[in-house]
C-alpha positions as CSV (number, residue, x, y, z in Angstrom):
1,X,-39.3,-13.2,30.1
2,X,-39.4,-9.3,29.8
3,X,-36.7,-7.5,31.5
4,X,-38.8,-4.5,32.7
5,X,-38.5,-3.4,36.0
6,X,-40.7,-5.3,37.8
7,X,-40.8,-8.3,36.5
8,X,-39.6,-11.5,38.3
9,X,-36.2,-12.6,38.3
10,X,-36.8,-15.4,41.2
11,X,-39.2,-17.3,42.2
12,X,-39.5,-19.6,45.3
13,X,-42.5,-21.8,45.5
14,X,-43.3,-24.2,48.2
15,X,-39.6,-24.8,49.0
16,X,-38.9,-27.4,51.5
17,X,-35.6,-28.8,52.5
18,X,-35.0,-31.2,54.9
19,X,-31.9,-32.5,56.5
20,X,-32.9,-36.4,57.8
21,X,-35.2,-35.6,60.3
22,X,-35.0,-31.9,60.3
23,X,-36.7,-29.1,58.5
24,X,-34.6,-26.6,57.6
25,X,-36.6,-24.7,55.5
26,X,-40.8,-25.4,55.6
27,X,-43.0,-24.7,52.4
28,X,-41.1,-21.2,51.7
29,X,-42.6,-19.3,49.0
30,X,-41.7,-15.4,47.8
31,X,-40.6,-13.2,44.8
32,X,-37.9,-11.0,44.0
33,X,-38.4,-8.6,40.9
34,X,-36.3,-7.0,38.5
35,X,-34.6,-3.7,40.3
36,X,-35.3,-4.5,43.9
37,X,-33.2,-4.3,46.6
38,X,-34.5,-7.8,48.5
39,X,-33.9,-7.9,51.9
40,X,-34.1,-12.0,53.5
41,X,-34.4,-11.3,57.1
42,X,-34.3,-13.8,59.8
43,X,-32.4,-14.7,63.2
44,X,-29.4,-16.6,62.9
45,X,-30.3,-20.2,62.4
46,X,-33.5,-19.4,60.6
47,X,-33.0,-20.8,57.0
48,X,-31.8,-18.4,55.1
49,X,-28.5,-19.6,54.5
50,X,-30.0,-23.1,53.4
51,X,-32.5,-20.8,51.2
52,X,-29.2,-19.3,49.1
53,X,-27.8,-22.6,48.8
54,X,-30.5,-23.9,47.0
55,X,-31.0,-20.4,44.9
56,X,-27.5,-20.8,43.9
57,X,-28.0,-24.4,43.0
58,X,-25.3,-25.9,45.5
59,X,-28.2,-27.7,47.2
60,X,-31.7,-29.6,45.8
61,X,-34.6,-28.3,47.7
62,X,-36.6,-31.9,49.0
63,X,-39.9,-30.1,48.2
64,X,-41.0,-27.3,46.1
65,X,-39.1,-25.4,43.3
66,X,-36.9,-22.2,43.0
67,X,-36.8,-20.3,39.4
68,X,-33.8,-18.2,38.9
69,X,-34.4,-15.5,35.9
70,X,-37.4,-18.1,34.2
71,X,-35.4,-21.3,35.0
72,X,-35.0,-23.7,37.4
73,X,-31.9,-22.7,40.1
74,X,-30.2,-26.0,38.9
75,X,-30.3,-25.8,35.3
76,X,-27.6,-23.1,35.5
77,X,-26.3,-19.9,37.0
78,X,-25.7,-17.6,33.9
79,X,-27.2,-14.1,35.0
80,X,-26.6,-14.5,38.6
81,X,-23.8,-14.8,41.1
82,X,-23.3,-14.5,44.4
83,X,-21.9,-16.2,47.5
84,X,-22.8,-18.0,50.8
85,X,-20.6,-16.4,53.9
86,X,-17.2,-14.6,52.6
87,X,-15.5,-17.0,49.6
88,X,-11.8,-17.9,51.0
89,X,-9.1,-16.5,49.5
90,X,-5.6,-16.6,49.2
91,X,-4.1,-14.8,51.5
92,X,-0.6,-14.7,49.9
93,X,-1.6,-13.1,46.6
94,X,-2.9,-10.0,45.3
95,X,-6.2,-9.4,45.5
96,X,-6.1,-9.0,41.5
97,X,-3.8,-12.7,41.7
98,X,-7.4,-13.7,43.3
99,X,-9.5,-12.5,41.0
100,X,-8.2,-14.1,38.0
101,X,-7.7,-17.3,39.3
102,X,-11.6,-17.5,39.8
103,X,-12.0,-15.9,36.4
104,X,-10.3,-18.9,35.0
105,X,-11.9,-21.2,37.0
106,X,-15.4,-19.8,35.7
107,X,-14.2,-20.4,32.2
108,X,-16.2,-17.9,31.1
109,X,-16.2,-16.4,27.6
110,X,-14.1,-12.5,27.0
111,X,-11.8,-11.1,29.1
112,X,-12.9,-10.3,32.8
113,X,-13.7,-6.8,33.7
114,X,-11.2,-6.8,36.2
115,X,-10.4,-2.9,36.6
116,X,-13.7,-2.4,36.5
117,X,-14.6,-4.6,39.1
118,X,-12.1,-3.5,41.3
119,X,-12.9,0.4,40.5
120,X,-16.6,-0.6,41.4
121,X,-15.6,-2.0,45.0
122,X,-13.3,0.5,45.7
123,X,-9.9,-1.2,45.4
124,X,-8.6,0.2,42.8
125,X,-5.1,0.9,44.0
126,X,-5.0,-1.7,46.5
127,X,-5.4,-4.7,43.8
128,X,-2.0,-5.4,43.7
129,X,-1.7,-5.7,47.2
130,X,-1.7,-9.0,49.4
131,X,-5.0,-10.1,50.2
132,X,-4.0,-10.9,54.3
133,X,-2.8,-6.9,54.4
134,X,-6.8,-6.4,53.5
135,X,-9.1,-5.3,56.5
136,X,-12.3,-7.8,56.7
137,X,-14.0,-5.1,54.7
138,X,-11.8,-4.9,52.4
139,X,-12.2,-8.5,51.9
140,X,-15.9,-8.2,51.6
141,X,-15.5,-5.9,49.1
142,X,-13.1,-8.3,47.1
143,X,-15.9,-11.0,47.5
144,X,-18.3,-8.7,46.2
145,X,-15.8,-7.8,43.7
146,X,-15.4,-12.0,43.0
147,X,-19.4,-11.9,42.4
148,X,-19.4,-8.9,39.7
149,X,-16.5,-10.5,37.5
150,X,-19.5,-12.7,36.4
151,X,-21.2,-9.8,35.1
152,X,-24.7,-11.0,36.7
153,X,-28.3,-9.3,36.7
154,X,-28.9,-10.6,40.5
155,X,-26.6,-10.4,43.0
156,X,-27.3,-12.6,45.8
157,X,-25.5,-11.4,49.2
158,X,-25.6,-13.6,52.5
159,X,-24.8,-11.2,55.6
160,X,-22.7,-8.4,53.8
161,X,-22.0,-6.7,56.3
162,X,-21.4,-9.7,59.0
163,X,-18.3,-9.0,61.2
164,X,-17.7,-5.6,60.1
165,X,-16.6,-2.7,61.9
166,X,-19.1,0.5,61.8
167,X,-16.9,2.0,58.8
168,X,-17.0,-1.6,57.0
169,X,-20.2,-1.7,57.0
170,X,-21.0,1.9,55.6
171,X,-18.7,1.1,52.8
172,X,-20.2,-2.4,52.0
173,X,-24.1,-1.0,52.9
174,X,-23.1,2.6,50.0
175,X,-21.5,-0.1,47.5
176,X,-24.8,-1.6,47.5
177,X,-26.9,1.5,46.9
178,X,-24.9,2.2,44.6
179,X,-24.9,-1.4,42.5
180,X,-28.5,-1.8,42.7
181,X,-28.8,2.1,41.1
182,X,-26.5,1.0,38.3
183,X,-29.0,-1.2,37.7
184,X,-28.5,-4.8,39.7
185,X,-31.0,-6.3,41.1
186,X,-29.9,-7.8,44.7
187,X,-31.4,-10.3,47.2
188,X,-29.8,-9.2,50.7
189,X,-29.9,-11.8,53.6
190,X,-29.6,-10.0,57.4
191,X,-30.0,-10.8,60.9
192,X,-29.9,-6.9,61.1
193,X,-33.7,-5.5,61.1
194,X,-31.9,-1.5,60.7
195,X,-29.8,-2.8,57.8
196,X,-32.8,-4.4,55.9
197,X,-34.7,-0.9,56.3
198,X,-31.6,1.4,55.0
199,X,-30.9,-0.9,52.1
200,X,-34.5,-2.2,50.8
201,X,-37.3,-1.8,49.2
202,X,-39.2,-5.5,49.8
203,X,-38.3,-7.9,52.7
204,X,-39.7,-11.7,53.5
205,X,-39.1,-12.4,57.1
206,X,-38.2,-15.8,58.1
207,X,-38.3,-18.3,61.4
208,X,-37.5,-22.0,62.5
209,X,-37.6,-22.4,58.2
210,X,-41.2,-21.0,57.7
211,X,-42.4,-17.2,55.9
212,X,-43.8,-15.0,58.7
213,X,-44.2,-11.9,57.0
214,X,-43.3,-10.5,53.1
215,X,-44.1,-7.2,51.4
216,X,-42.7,-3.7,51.8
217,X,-40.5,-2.1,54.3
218,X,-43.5,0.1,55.8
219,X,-45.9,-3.5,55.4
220,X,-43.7,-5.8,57.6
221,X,-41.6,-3.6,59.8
222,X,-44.4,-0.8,60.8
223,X,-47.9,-0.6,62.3
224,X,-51.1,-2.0,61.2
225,X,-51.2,-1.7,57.5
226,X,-47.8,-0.4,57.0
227,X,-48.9,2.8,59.0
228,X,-45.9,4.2,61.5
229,X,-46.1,3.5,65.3
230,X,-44.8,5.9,67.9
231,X,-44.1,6.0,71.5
232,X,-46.1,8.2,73.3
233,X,-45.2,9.6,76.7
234,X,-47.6,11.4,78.8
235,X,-47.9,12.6,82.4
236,X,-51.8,10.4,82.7
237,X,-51.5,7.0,80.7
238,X,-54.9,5.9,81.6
239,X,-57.0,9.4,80.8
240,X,-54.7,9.3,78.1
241,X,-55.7,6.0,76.5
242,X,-59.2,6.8,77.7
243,X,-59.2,9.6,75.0
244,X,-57.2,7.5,72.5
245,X,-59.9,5.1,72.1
246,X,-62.6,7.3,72.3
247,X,-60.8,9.8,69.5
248,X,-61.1,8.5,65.9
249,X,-56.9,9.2,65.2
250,X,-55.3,6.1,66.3
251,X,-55.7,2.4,65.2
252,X,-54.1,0.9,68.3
253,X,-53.0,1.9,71.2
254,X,-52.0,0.1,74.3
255,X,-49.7,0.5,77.6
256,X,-46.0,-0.3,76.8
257,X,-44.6,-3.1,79.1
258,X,-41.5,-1.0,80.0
259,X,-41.1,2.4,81.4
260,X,-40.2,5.2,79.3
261,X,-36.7,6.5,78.3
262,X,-34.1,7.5,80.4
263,X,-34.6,10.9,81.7
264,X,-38.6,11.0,81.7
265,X,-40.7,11.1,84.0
266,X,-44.5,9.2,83.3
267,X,-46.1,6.3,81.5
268,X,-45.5,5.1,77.7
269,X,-48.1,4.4,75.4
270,X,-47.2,2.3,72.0
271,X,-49.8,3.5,69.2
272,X,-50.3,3.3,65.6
273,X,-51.4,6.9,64.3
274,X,-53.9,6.8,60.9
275,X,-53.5,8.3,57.9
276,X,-53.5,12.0,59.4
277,X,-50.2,11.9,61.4
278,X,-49.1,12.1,64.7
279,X,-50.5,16.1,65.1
280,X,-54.3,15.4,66.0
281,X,-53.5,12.4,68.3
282,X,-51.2,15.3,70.3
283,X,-53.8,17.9,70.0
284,X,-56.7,15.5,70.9
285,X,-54.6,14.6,74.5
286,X,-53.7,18.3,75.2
287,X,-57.5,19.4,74.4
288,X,-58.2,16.2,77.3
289,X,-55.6,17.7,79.8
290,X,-53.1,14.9,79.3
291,X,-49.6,16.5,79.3
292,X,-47.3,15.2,76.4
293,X,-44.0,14.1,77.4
294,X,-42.4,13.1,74.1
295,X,-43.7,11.9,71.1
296,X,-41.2,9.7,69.2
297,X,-41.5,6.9,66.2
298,X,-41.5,3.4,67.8
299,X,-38.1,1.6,65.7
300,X,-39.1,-2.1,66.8
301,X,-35.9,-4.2,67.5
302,X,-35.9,-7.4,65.4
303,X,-37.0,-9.2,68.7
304,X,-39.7,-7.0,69.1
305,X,-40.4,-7.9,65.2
306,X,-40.5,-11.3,65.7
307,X,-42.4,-11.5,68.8
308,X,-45.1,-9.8,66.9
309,X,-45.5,-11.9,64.1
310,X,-44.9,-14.9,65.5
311,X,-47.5,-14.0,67.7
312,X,-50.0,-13.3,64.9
313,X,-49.7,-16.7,63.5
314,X,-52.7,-18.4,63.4
């Protein structure tokens, strides 16, 4: 395999686990390649812990396969490492105690990088100290830290950032950025549709076990054919949609089932602008006498996000 950007480093085709009688994962097929940050996204429940099981080897998929840098996930883990919820440690040693006590456990071959690891996360300093003095970011970062001693080319992350505080989880989210620009590649599962769209550049979005949606950020989370939606809020909803559809500057546009922000007065209006921007559809309404409120870009929540595909399944 060539190790040029872009090339694929893993490889799910046609996975299917089940659990007895239940599907836990349905016919799941997508690709990460070489320098992406990968963002997994998908309510809690959805799969995607079951999915990283099986990438990491700890579980056999029932159906399908999963190839981890050109082999198959089982037939070894060298290259990759990673971790499914935050790995226990223990509490009464150092957080450098921990780290070479997995080390050893890995039996791997030349000494551990273990100052560099801990430079990398940020607790340099603080390796010395006992692990339950460590904030639960901290202890994400030593997690993180755990994965890196392995020296991998994929990092594979379930829910970094999961029971954080908002300074926890700008650390974790910045070490990220930062690992994937030293030249990591990194497959990111979320709940959290804002922290998929800071951190990466491809997403596969997952339900109830089954792909709803993969491609880019701008493909999956905005309008039709990755073009941005906006909320529009005007003073006349139904001259303005009446000019909407007869202008040639918007590929959708349609009455928003809730009333606009706080604070303002008249109707919302969801739309998808094309390829011109947002600045003809406002001089189009104002031309018609429609009175522009506000003019903002639509951020779908991840319910909003899964209503809508779900909804376009066939």
């Amino acid at each position: 395999m060539g190790t040029h950007r872009g090339a694929s480093v893993l490889e799910v085709r046609g996975f299917t686990k089940k659990f007895g009688d239940l599907v836990a994962v349905d016919s799941l097929s997508f690709e990460v390649r070489r320098g992406d940050v990968y963002g997994f996204l998908g309510p809690n429940g959805s799969g995607k812990s079951t999915t990283i099981r099986a990438v990491l080897g700890l579980v056999e998929p029932t159906e399908g396969e999963i190839r981890l840098l050109g082999r198959s996930a089982g037939g070894g883990r060298e290259g990759v490492a990673g971790f499914v919820d935050t790995p226990g440690f223990y509490d009464y040693l150092s957080a450098r105690d921990n780290l070479k006590v997995l080390a050893a456990a890995d039996r791997r071959k030349g000494k551990p990088p273990m100052a560099r690891v801990l430079k990398t996360v940020g607790l340099l300093g603080r390796e010395r100290d006992k692990v339950k003095t460590y904030s639960t970011g901290m202890k994400q970062r030593l997690a993180i830290a755990s994965a890196l001693l392995r020296e991998p080319e994929v990092l594979i992350l379930d829910e970094p950032t999961n029971g954080l505080d908002p300074g926890g989880m700008r650390d974790v989210r910045a070490l990220v950025r930062r690992l994937n620009e030293d030249g990591l590649t990194i497959f990111l599962s979320s709940h959290l549709l804002a922290e998929v769209e800071q951190l990466c550049n491809r997403v596969a979005v997952i339900g109830h076990g089954r792909l709803l949606a993969e491609g880019t950020i701008a493909e999956v989370v905005g309008g039709e054919n990755g073009r941005p939606g906006f909320r529009l809020v005007v003073d006349d909803a139904k001259s303005a949609l009446r000019i909407l559809q007869d202008g040639a500057h918007v590929s959708g546009a349609s009455l928003a089932d809730a009333g606009p922000p706080d604070g303002l007065e008249g109707q919302e209006i969801r739309l998808v602008v094309g390829q011109e921007g947002p600045g003809p559809v406002v001089r189009e309404l104002v031309a018609g006498g429609v009175a522009v409120l506000a003019l903002v870009p639509a951020r779908p929540s991840l319910e909003d996000l899964f209503l809508k595909l779900t909804e376009e399944r066939p």
